[in-house]
C-alpha positions as CSV (number, residue, x, y, z in Angstrom):
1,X,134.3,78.7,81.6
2,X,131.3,78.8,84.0
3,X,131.8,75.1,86.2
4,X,128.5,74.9,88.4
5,X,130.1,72.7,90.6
6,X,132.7,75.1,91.5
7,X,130.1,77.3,92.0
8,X,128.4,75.2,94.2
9,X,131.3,74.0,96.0
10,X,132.5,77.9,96.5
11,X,129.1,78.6,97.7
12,X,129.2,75.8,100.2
13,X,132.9,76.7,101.6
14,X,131.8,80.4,102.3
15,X,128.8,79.3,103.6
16,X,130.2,77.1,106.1
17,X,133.0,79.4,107.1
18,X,130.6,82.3,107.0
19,X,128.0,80.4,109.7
20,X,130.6,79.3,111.8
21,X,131.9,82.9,112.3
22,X,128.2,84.3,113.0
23,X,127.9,81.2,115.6
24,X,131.2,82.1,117.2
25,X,130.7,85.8,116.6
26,X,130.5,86.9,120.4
27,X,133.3,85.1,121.8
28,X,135.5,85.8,119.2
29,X,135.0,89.1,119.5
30,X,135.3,88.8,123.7
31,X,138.6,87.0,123.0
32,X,140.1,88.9,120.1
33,X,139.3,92.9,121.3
34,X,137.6,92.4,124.5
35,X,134.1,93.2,126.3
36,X,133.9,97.0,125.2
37,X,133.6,95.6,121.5
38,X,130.8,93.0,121.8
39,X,128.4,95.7,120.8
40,X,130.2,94.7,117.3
41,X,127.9,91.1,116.9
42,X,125.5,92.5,114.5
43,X,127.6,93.8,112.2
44,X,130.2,91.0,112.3
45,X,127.3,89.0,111.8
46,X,126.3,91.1,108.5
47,X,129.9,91.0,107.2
48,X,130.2,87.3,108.1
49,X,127.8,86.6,105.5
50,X,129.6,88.5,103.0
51,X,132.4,86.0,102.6
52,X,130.0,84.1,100.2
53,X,129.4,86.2,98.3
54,X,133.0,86.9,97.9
55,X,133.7,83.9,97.0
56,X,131.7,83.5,94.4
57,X,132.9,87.3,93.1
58,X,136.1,86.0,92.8
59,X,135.1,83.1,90.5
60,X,132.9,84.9,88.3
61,X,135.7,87.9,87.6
62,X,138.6,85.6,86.5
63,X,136.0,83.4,84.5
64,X,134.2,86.2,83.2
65,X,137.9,88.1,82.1
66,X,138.8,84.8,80.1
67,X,136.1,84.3,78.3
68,X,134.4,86.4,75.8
69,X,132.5,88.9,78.6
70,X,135.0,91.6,78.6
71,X,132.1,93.9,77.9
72,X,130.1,93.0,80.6
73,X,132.5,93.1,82.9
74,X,132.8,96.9,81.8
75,X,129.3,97.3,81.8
76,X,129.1,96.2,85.3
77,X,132.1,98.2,86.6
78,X,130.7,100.9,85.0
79,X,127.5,101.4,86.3
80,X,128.6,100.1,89.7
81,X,128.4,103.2,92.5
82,X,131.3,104.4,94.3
83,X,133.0,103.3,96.9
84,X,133.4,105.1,100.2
């Protein structure tokens, strides 16, 4: 079920979208909400570089759910913290 090469290709799409939104952070930000937000670029810069990650998330939980790891997919839930 696990394809590296999906995994690697994922990794690379995320990646690629995730540096070109930290590049492009400040003006986006200037053009989408205006100056009084540009105090924002660090954190868009942190989230930016959660889209990876993402990416990869989604991946492993549909490949993970059809293939024999519905226990650690319990497990992991499981012992995951809260939300908030």
């Amino acid at each position: 079920m696990l394809r590296p090469t999906i995994l690697l290709t994922l990794l690379g799409a995320g990646a690629a979208i995730a540096a070109g939104l930290a590049m492009a952070r400040q003006p986006l930000l200037m053009l989408l909400f205006g100056r009084q937000f540009l105090a924002a670029g660090p954190l868009l810069l942190l989230l930016a570089w959660a889209v990876p990650l993402d990416f990869l998330t989604s991946y492993l939980s549909n490949a993970y759910s059809h293939g024999a790891w519905e226990n650690s997919i319990l497990l992991c839930t499981a012992i995951a913290p809260p939300a908030t």
